[in-house]
C-alpha positions as CSV (number, residue, x, y, z in Angstrom):
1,X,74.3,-15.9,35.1
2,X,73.9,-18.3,32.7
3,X,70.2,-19.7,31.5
4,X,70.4,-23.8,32.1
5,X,67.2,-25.0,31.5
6,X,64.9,-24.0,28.1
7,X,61.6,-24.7,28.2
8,X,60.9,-24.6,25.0
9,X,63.6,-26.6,23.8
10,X,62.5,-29.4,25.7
11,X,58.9,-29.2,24.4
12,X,60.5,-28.4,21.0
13,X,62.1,-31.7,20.9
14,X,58.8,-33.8,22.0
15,X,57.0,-31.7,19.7
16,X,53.6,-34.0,20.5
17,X,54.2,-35.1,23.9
18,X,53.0,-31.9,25.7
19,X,49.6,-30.6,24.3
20,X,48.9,-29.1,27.5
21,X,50.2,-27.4,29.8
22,X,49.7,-24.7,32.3
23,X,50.8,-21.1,31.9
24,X,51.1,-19.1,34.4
25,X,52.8,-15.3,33.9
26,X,54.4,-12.9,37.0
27,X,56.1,-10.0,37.1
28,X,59.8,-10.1,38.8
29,X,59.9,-8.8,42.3
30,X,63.0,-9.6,44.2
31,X,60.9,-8.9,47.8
32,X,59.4,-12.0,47.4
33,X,60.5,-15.2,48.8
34,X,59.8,-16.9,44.8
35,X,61.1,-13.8,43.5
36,X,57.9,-12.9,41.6
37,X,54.0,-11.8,41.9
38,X,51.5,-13.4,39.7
39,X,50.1,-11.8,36.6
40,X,47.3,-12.7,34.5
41,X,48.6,-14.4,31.2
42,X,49.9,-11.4,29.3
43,X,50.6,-9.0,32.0
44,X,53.8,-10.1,33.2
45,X,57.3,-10.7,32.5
46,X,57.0,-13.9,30.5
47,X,57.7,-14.0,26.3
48,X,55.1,-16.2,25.7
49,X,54.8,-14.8,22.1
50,X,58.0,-16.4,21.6
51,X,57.9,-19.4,23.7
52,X,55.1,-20.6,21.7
53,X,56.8,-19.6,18.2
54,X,59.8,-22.1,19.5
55,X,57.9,-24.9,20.6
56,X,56.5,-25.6,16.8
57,X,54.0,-27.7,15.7
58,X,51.2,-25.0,15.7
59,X,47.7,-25.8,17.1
60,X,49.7,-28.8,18.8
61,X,50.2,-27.0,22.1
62,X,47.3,-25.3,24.1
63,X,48.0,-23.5,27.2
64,X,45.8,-23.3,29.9
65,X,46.1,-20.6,32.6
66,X,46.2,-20.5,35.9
67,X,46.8,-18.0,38.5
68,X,47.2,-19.8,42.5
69,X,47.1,-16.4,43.6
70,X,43.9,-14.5,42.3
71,X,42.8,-11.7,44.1
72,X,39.1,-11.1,44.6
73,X,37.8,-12.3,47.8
74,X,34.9,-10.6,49.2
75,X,36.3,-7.0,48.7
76,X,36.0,-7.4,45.2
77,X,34.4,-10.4,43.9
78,X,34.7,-10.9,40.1
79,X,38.0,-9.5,39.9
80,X,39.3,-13.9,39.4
81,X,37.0,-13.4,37.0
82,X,38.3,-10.3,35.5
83,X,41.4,-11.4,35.4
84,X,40.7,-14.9,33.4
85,X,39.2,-12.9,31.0
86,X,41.9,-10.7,30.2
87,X,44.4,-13.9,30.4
88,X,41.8,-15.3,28.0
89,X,42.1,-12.5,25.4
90,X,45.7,-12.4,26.0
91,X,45.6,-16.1,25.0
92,X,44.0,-16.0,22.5
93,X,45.4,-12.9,20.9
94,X,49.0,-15.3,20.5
95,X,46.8,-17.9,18.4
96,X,47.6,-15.9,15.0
C-alpha cells in the first residue's frame, strides 16, 4: 500500500502556518473499528521524533496532547493524570 498523504510535508511547506497542533499517539490494533487504541504521547506507534525533525523551523511548532480516550474514571482516578504526565515528559524529552 502506498502512503498518500505526509503530514509533515504539508506542515513542512507552511513552515509558520501551524504552530499548534494536537498530537495524539496509538498503538495499531486491527480489532478496532479506527484500527488503533490510544496511547499517551510517546507510547505508541507514532515517529514523532522524526515528524518533528521534518517539519523544520525548530521552536516553530508546539504540540499539544490529547488523548479522547483517557482511562481513569472512578476505579482509578489520577491515572488521566498519570498519563499527561508521562505524555508531558515524553514531549518534552523530543525538544533537544
Amino acid at each position: 500500500m502506498q502512503a498518500v498523504f505526509d503530514p509533515a510535508g504539508v506542515v513542512a511547506a507552511q513552515s509558520k502556518r501551524f504552530p499548534l497542533f494536537h498530537a495524539k499517539d496509538g498503538v495499531k490494533d486491527t480489532t478496532q473499528a479506527n484500527g488503533y487504541v490510544m496511547a499517551p504521547f510517546g507510547e505508541g506507534d507514532i515517529d514523532y521524533a522524526t515528524f518533528l525533525r521534518r517539519v523544520g523551523a525548530k521552536g516553530s511548532h508546539n504540540p499539544m496532547w490529547e488523548q479522547d480516550t483517557a482511562p481513569g474514571g472512578t476505579a482509578n482516578p489520577g491515572q488521566s493524570l498519570a498519563f499527561a504526565q508521562v505524555s508531558y515528559d515524553n514531549m518534552a524529552a523530543l525538544r533537544g
